[in-house]
C-alpha positions as YAML, in Angstrom:
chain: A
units: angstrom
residues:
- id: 1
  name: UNK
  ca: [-63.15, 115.62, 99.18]
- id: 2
  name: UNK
  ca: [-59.82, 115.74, 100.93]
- id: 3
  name: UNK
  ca: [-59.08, 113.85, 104.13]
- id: 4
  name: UNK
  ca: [-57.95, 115.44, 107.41]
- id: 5
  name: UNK
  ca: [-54.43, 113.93, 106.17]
- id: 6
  name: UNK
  ca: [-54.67, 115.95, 102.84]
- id: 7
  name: UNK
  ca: [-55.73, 119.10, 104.36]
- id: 8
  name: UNK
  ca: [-52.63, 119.04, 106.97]
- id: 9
  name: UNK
  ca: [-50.28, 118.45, 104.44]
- id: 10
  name: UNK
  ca: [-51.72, 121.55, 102.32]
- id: 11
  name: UNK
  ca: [-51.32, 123.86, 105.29]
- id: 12
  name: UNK
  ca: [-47.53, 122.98, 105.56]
- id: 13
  name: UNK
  ca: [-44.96, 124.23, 103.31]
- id: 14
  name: UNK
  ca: [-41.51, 124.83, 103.11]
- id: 15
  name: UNK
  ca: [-41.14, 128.37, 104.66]
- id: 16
  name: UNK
  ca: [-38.69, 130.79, 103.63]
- id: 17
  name: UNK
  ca: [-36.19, 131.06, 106.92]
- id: 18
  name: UNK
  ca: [-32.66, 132.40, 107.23]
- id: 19
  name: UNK
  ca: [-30.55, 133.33, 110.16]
- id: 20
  name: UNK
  ca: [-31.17, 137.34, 109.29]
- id: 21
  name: UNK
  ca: [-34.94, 136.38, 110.19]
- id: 22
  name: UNK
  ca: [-34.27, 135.30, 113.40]
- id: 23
  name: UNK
  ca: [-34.17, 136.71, 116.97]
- id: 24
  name: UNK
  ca: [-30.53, 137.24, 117.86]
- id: 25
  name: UNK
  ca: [-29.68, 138.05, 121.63]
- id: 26
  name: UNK
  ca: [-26.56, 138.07, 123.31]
- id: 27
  name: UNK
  ca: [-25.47, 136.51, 126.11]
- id: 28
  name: UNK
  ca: [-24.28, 137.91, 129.69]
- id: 29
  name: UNK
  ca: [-21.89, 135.19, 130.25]
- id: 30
  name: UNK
  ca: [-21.29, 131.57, 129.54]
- id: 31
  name: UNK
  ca: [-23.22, 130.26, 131.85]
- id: 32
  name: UNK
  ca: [-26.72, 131.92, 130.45]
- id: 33
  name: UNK
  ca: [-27.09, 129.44, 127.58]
- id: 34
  name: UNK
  ca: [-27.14, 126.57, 129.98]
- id: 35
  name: UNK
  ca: [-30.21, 128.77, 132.01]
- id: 36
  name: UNK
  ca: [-31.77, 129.95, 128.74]
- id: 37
  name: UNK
  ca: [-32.11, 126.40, 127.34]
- id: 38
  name: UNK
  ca: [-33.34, 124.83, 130.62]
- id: 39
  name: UNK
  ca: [-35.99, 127.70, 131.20]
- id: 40
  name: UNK
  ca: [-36.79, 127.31, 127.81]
- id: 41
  name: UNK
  ca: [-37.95, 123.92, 128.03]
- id: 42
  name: UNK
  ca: [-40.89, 125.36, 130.96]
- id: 43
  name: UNK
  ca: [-42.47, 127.96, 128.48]
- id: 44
  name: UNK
  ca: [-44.85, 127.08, 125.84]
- id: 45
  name: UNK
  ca: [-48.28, 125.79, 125.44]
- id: 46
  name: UNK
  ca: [-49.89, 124.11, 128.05]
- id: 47
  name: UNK
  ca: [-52.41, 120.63, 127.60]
- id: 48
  name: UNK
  ca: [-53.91, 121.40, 131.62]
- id: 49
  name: UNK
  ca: [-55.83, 118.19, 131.64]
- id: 50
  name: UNK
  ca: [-53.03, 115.56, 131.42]
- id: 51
  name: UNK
  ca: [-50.22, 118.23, 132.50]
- id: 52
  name: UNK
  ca: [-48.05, 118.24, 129.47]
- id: 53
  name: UNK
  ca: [-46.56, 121.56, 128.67]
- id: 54
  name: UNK
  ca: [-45.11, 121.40, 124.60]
- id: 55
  name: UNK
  ca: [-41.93, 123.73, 124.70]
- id: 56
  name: UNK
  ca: [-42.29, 126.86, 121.96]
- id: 57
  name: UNK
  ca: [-38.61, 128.06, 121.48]
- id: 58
  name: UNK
  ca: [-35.21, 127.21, 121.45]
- id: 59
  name: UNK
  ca: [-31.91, 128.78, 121.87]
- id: 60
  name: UNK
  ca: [-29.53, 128.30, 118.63]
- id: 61
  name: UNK
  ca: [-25.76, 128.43, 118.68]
- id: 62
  name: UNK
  ca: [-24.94, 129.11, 114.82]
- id: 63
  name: UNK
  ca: [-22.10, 130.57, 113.62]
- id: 64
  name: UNK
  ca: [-20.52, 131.67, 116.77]
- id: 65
  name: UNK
  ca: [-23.92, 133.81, 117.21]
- id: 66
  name: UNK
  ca: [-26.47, 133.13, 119.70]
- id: 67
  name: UNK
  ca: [-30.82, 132.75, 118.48]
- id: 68
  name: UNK
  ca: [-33.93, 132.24, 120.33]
- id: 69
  name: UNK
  ca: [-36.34, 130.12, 117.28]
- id: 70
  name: UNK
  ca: [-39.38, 129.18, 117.52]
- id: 71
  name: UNK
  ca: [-39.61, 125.23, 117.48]
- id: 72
  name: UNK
  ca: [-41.29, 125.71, 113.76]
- id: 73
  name: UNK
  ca: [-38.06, 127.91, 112.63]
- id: 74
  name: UNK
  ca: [-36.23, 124.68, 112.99]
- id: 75
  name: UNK
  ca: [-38.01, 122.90, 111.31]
- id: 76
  name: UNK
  ca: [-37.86, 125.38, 108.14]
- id: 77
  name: UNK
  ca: [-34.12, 125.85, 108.31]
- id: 78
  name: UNK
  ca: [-33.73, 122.16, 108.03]
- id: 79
  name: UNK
  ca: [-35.97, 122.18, 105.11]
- id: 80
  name: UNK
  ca: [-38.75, 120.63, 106.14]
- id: 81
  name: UNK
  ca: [-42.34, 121.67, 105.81]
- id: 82
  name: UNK
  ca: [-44.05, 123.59, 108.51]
- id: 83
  name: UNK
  ca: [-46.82, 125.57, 108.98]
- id: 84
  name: UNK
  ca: [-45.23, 128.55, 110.67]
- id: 85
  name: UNK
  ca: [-47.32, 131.50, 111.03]
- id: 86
  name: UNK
  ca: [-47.34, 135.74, 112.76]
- id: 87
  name: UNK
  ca: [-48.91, 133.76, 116.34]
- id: 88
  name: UNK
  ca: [-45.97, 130.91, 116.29]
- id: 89
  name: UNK
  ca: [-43.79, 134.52, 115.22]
- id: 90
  name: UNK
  ca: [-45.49, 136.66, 118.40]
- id: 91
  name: UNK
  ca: [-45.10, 133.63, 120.73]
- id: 92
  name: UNK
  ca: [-41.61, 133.84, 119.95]
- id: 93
  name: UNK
  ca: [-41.29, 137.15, 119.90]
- id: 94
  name: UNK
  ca: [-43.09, 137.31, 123.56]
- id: 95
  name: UNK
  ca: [-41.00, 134.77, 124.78]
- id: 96
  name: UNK
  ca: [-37.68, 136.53, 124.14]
- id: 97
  name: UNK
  ca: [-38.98, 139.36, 125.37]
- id: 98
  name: UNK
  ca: [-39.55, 137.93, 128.44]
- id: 99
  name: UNK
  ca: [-36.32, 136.30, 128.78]
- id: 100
  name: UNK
  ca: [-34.66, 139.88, 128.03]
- id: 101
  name: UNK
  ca: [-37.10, 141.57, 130.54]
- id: 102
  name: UNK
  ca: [-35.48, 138.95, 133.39]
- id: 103
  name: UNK
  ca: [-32.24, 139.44, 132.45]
- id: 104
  name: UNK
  ca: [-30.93, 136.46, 131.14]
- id: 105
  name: UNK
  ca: [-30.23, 137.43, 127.63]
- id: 106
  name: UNK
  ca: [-29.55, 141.01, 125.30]
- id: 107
  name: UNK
  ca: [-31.23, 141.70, 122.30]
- id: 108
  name: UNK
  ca: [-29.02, 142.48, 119.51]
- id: 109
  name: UNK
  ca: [-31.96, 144.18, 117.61]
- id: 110
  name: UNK
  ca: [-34.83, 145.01, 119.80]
- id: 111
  name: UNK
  ca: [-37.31, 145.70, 116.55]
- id: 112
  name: UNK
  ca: [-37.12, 142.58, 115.54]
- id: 113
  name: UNK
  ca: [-39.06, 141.54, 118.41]
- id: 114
  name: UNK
  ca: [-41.45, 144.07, 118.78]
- id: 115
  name: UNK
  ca: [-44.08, 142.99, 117.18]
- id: 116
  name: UNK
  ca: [-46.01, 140.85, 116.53]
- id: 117
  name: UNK
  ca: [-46.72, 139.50, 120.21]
- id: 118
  name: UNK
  ca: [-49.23, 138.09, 121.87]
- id: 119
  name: UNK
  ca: [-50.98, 137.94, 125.24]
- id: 120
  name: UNK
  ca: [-48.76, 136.37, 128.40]
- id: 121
  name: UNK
  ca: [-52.27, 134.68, 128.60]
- id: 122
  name: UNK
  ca: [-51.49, 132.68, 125.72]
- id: 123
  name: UNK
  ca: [-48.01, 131.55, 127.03]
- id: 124
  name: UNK
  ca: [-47.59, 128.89, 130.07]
- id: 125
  name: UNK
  ca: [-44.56, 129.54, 132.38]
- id: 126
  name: UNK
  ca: [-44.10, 126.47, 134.72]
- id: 127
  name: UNK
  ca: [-42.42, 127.75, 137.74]
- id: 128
  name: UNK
  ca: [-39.51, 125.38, 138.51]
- id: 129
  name: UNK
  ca: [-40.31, 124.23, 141.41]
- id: 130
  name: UNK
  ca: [-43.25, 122.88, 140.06]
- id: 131
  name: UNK
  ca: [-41.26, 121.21, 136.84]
- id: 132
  name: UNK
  ca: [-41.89, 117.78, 138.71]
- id: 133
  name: UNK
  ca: [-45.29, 117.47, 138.13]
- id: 134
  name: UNK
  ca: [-45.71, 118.10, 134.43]
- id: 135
  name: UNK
  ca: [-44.08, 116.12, 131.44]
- id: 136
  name: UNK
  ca: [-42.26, 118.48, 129.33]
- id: 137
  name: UNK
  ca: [-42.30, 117.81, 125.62]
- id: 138
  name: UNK
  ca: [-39.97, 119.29, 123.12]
- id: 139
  name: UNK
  ca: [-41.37, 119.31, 119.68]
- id: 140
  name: UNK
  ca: [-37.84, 119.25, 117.68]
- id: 141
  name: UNK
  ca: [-34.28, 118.38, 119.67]
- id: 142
  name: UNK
  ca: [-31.04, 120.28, 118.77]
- id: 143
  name: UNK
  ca: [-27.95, 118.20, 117.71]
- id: 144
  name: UNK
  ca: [-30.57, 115.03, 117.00]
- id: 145
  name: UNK
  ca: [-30.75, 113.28, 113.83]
- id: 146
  name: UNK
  ca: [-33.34, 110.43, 113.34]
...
């Protein structure tokens, strides 16, 4: 019988992930990527009972093109295992939507973020005023190496 340990490891694999893949946007003007990245880090998925919100997406300068990737999509374009699946795809998807929808970025292709999404429901949007009282985590840093 496997171990918890085992069964993790079998449920991550090195996913196929190339800049074509991912959701390219545009940007207004300089100062958006500054407002994109900081609003980024108040969506994702919320732990309510110790206030800890764990940030979903990113925005990627590559190339002298602009990407909104999902934390996971990182991970697989560095090579790494991940487990990166159509809801970690929606919640992206959603979430650049959403930024589009407020005006902060410009899709370049709108289809490629048309489906799948999911439910707002299933996203958590901490206003900024309220960015004080909950610990933001970012699953993978930009620029980092460890």
């Amino acid at each position: 019988m496997a171990n918890q340990s085992e069964e993790v490891n079998q449920q991550r694999k090195v996913v196929p992930v190339d800049l074509d893949s991912l959701a390219e946007i545009e940007l207004n003007d300089d100062d958006d990527f500054l407002k994109i990245r900081e609003t980024l880090t108040r969506i994702g998925i919320a732990s309510r009972k110790d206030r800890t919100l764990y940030q979903s997406c990113h925005i990627l300068h590559k190339r002298s093109k602009y990407y909104i990737v999902h934390f996971k999509e990182l991970f697989a374009l560095d090579g790494k295992p991940t487990n990166f699946n159509d809801n970690d795809l929606g919640r992206r998807n959603s979430i650049t939507n959403l930024l589009a929808e407020w005006g902060l970025l410009n899709l370049v292709d709108v289809n490629k973020t048309a489906e799948p999404v999911v439910p707002l429901g299933q996203i958590k949007i901490i206003a900024h005023k309220d960015k004080p009282n909950w610990e933001l985590v970012a699953k993978y840093n930009i620029g980092n190496k460890k």
